[in-house]
C-alpha positions as CSV (number, residue, x, y, z in Angstrom):
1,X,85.3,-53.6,-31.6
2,X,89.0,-53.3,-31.1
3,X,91.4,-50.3,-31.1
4,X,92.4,-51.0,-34.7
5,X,89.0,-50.8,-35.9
6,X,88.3,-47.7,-34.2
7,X,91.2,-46.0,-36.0
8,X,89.8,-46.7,-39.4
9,X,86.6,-45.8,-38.3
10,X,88.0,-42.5,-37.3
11,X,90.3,-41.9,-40.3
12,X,87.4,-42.8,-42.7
13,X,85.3,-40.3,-41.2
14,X,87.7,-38.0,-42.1
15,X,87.6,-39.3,-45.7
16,X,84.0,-38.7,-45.8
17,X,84.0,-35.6,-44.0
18,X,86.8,-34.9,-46.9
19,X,85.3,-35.7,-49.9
20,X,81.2,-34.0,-48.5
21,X,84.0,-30.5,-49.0
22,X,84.8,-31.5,-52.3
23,X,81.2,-31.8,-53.1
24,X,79.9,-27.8,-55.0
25,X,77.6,-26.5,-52.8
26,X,76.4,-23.1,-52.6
27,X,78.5,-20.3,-50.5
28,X,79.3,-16.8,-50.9
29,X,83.3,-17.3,-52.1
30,X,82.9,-20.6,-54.1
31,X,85.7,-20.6,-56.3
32,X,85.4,-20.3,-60.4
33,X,85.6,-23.4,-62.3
34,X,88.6,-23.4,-63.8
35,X,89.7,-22.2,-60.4
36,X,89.6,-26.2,-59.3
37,X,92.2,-28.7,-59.1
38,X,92.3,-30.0,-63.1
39,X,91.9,-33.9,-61.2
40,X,88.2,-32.6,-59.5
41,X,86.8,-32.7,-63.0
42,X,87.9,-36.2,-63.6
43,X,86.4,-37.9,-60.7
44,X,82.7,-38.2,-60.0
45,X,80.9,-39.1,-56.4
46,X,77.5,-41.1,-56.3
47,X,76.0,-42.4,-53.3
48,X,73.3,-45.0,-52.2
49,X,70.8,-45.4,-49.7
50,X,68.9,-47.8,-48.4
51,X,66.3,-48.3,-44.8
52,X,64.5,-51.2,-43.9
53,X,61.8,-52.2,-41.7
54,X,61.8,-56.3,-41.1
55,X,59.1,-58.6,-38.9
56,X,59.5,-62.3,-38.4
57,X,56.2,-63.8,-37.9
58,X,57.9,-66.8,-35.8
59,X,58.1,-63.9,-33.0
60,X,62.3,-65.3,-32.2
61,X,62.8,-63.8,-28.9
62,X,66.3,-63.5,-30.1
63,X,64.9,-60.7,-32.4
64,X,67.0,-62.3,-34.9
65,X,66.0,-63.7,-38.4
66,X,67.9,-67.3,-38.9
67,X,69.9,-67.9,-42.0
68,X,69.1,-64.0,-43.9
69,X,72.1,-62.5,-44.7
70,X,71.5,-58.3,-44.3
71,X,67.9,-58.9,-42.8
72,X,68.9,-60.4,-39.6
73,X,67.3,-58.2,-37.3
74,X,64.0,-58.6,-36.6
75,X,61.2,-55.9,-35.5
76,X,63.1,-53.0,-35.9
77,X,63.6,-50.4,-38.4
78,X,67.5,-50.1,-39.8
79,X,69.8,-48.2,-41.7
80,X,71.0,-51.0,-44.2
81,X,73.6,-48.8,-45.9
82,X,74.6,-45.5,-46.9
83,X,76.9,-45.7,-49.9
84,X,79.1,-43.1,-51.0
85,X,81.1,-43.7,-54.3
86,X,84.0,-41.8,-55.6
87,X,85.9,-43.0,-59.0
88,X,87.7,-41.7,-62.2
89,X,86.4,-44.4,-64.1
90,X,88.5,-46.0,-67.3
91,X,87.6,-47.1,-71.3
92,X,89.7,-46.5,-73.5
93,X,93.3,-48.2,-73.5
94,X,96.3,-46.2,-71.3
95,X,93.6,-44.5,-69.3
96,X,94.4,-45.2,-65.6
97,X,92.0,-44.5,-62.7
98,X,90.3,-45.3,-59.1
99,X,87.3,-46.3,-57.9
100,X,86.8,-46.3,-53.6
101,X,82.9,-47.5,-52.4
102,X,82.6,-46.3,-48.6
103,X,79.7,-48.2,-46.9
104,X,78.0,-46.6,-43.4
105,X,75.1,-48.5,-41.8
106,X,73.9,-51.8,-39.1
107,X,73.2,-54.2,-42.3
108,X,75.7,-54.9,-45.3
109,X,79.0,-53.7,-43.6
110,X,78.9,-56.0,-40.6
111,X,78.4,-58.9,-42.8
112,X,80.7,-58.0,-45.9
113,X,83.5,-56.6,-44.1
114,X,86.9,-58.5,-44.8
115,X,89.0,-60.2,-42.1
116,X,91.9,-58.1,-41.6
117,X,90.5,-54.5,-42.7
118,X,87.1,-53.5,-40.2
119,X,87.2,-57.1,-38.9
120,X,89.3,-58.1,-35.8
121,X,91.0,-60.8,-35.3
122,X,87.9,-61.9,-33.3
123,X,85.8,-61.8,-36.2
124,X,84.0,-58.7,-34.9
125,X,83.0,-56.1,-37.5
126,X,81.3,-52.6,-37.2
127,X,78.9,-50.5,-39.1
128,X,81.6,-49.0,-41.5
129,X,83.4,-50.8,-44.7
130,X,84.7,-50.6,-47.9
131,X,83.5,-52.5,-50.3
132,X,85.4,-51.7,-53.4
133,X,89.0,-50.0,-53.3
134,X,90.9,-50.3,-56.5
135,X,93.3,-48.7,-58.7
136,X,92.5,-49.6,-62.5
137,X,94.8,-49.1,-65.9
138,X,93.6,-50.5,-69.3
139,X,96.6,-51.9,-71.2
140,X,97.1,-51.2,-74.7
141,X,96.8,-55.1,-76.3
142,X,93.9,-55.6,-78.5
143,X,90.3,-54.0,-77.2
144,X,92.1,-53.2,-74.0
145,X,93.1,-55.1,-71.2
146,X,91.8,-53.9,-68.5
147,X,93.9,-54.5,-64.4
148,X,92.2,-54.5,-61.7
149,X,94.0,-54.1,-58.5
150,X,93.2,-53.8,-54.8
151,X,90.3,-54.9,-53.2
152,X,86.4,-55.6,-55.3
153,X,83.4,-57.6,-55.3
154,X,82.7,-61.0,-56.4
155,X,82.1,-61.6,-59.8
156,X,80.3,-64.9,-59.2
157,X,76.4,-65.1,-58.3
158,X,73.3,-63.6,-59.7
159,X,72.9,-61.4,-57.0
160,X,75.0,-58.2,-56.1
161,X,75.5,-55.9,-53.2
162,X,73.4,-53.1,-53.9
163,X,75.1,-49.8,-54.8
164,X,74.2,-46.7,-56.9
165,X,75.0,-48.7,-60.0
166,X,73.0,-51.5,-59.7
167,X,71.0,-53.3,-56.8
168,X,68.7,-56.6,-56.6
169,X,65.1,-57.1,-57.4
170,X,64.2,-58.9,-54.3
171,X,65.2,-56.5,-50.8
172,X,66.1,-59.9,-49.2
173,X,69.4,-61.8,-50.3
174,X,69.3,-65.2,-51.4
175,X,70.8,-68.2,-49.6
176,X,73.4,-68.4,-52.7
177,X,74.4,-64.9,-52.3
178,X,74.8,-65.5,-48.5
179,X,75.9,-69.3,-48.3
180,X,77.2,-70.6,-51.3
181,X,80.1,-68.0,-52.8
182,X,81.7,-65.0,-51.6
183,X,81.2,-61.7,-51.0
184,X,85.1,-59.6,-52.2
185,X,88.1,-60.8,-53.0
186,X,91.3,-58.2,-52.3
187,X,93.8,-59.1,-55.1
188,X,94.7,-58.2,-59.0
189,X,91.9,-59.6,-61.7
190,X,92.4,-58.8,-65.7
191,X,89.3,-58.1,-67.9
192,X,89.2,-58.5,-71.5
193,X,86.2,-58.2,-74.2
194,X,87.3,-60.9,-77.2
195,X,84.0,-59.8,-79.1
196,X,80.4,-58.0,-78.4
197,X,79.2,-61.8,-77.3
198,X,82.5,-63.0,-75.6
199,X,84.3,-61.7,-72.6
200,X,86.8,-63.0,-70.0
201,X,88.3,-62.4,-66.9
202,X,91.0,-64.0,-64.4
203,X,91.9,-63.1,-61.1
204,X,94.7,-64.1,-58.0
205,X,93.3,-63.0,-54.7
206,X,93.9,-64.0,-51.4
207,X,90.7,-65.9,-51.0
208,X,87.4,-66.0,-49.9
209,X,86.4,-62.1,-47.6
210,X,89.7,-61.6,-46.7
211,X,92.0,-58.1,-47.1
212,X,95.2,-60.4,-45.2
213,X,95.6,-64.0,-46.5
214,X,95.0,-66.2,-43.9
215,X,97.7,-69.3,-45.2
216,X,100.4,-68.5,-47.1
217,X,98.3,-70.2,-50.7
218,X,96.3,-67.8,-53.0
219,X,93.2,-68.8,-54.6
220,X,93.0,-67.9,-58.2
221,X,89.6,-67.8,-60.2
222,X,88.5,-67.4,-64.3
223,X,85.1,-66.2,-65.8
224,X,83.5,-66.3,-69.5
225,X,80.9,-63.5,-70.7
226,X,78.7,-65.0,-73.1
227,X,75.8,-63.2,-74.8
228,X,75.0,-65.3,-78.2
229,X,71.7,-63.1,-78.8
230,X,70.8,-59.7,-77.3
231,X,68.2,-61.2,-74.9
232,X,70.4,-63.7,-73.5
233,X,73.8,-63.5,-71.7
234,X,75.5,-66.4,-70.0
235,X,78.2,-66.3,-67.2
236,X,80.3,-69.3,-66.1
237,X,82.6,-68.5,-63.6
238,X,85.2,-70.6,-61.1
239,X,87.6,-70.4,-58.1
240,X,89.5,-72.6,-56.5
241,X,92.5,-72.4,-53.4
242,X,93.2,-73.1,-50.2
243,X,90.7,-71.1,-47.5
244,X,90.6,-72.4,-43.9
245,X,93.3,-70.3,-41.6
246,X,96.6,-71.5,-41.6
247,X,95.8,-74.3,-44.5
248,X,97.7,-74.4,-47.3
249,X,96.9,-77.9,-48.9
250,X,93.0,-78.3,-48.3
251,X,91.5,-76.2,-51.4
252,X,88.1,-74.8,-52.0
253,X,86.2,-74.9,-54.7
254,X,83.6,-73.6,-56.7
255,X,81.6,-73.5,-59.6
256,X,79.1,-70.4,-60.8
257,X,76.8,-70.8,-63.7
258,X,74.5,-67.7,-64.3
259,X,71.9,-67.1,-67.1
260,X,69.6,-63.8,-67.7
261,X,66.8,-63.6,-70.6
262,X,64.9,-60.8,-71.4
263,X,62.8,-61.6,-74.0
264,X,60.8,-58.0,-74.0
265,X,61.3,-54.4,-72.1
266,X,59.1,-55.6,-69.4
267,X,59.9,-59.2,-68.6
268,X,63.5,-60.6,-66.6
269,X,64.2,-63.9,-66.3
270,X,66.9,-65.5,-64.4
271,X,68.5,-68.6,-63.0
272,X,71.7,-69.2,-60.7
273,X,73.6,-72.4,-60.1
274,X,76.6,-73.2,-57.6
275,X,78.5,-76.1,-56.7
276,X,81.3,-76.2,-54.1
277,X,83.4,-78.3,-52.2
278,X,85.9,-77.6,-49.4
279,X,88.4,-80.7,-49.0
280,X,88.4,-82.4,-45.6
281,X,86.5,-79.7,-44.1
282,X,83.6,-82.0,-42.5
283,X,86.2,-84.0,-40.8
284,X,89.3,-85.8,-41.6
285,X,89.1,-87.5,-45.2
286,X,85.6,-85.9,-45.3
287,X,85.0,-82.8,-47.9
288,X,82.3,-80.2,-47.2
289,X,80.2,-80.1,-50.0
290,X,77.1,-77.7,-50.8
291,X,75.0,-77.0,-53.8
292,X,72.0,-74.4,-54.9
293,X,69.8,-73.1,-57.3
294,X,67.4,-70.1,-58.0
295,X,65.4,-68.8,-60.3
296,X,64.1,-65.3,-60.8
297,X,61.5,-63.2,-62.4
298,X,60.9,-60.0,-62.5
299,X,57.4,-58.3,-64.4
300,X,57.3,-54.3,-64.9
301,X,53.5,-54.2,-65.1
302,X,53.7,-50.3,-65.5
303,X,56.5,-48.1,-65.7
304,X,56.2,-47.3,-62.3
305,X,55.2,-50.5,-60.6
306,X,57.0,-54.3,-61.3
307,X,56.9,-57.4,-59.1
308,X,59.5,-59.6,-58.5
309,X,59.3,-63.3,-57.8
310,X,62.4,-65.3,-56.6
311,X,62.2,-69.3,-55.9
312,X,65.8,-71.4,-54.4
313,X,66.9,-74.4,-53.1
314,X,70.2,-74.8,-50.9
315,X,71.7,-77.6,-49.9
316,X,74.3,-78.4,-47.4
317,X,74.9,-81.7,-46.1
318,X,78.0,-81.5,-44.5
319,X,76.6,-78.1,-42.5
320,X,80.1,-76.8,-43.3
321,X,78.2,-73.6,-44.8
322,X,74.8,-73.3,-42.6
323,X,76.1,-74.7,-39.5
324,X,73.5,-77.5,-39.7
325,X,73.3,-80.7,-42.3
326,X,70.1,-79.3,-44.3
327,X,68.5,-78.7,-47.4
328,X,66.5,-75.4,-47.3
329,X,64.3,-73.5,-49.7
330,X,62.7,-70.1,-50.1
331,X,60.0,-68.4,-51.8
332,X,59.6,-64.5,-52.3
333,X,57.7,-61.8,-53.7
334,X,58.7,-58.6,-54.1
335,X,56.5,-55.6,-55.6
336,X,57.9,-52.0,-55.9
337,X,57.0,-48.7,-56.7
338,X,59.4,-46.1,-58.1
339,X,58.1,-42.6,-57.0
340,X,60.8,-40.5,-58.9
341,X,63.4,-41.7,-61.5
342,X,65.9,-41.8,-57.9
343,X,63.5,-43.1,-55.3
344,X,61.8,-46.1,-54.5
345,X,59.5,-48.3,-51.6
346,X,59.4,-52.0,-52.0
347,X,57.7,-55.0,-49.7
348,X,59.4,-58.3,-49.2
349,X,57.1,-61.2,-48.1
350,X,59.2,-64.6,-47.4
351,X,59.0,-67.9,-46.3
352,X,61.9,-70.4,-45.3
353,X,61.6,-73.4,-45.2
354,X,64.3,-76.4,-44.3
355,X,64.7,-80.0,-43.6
356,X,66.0,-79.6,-39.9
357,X,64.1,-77.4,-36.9
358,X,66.7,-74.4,-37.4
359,X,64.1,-71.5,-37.1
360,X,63.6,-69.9,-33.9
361,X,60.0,-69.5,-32.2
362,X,59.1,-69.0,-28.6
363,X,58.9,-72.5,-26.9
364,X,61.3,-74.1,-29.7
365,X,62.1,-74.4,-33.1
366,X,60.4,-75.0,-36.0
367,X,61.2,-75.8,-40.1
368,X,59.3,-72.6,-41.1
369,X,60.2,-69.2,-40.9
370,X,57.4,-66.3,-42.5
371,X,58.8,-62.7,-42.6
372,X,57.8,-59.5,-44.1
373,X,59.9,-56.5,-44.9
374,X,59.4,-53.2,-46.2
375,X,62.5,-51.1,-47.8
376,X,63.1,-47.6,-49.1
377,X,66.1,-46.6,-51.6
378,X,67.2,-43.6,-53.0
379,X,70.2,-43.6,-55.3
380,X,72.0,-40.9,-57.0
């Protein structure tokens, strides 16, 4: 890790150290409430927590799981994340505010992390990263017109990096979420609610996971809300620019279509589709193209115990996103029990499976790859 990395590490420490002494906590001389700093009552802090135990059944004697995203280590119990979350959050128009989402652990922030902020110029990262740092006003046209500006998460994809606010049914990532879009964008976006079944937003970043452009182009993207009926909302979302270092004519491009039905209290249903292509990047007059799609399902048999079932397809025949010309698919199931309304224990059981001999085993490699995984969260 280099010497610049080290210094954020240190001075977000601090942060964290900082805002665990704004936190009330019991003592002797805490101060009276309307002792504190008018701003404390406006913000609030939420954290998340996940810890994972993962086994490959191939037995890699890399200990490494080929082509997961946050499960890559095999055999070996991990801190995935620790999330801590401070924001004064906006709604109405002329209310301006913050939101900052400070990630600690071996899993999320070593794969998420943007070039230029915790990753070197080696492509190194560590086990600290911020997600989400963003200053927010709504302008007063229409509804509200809400700015985004600084550095957030994707909007495109079905699936999410988890936080306190929200987190995925399966505990593995899908090969869409890993492969086919990105994972932040550092930039301004613009958000704006047309109706209770329309929205839209538009956004000019710097491209694809990275906090300092790479070429001197930006890449600019657009999305549309839909939900026509209260069980069904529809998202079709789009970017396209220039991505590869020190190329500004080549552009990316991609296309995101996401659908959710929930057609009772108890029953999810989703799909995700992506489409990209990456001009001339499998060669000279060659563009890199890929393609995907998922579906979901997710069945709350009790109010205590659900089961989620996730099916996908990826394919990438250029190997500009895998590293190898393939088509690979994966099956998983999911079940979880919530033991309070803040804590939960889920399984994972998985199986890979691709075109080409990409998955490690002693002796070899093989088409198949069989894990299981076992994962505890607490939010709050």
């Amino acid at each position: 890790m280099g010497s610049a990395i080290r210094a954020r590490t240190l001075l977000l420490a601090g942060l964290l150290a900082g805002a665990w002494n704004l936190t009330p906590r019991p003592c002797a001389a805490r101060p009276a409430a309307d002792e504190l700093p008018a701003w404390l009552h406006e913000m609030t802090l939420d954290a998340f927590f996940a810890a994972s135990y993962s086994y490959n059944l191939n037995r890699p004697a890399s200990a490494t799981n080929q082509l997961r995203v946050f499960d890559f280590d095999d055999n070996t119990f991990k801190l995935d994340e620790f999330e801590l979350v401070a924001q004064h959050a906006v709604a109405r128009p002329r209310d301006s505010g913050f939101r900052v989402d400070l990630t600690l652990g071996s899993s999320e922030p070593r794969v998420v992390a943007s070039a230029g902020l915790f990753r070197d110029d080696a492509g190194q990262a560590g086990d600290i990263d911020v997600h989400q740092a963003f200053a927010s006003y709504v302008a007063p046209v229409g509804s509200g017109l809400r700015i985004d500006a600084g550095k957030f998460i994707t909007g495109h994809g079905y699936e999410v990096i988890d936080g306190y606010d929200g987190w995925n049914d399966n505990a593995t990532r899908s090969l869409l979420f890993g492969y086919a879009i990105p994972f932040t964008h550092v930039g301004v976006r613009a958000a704006y609610t047309v109706s209770p079944r329309v929205a839209g937003t538009l956004m000019v970043v710097n491209g694809w996971d990275v906090a300092r452009d790479n070429n001197r182009a930006k890449s600019v993207g657009a999305q549309i809300s839909l939900t026509p009926v209260a069980s069904l909302s529809i998202g079709v979302s789009g970017m396209v620019g220039p991505e590869r270092a020190g190329n500004n004519a080549d552009a990316r491009s991609l296309l995101d279509l996401v659908a959710i039905l929930r057609p009772n209290a108890r029953l999810t249903l989703g799909a995700n589709a992506d489409w990209g292509v990456d001009e001339n990047a499998a060669g000279p007059g060659r563009d890199g193209r890929w393609s995907g799609i998922a579906g979901y399902a997710r069945i709350a048999i009790t109010d205590a115990f659900a089961l989620s079932l996730r099916g996908e397809s990826f394919d990438d025949p250029d190997g500009v996103r895998t590293g190898a010309a393939q088509t690979v698919g994966e099956f998983t199931a999911t079940p979880e029990l919530r033991l309070t309304p803040h804590f939960l224990v889920r399984g994972d059981v998985r199986v890979d499976r691709s075109t080409r001999r990409v998955f490690e085993k002693p002796g070899g490699f093989i088409k198949t790859q069989p894990t299981v995984m076992i994962e505890a969260i607490h939010a709050f």
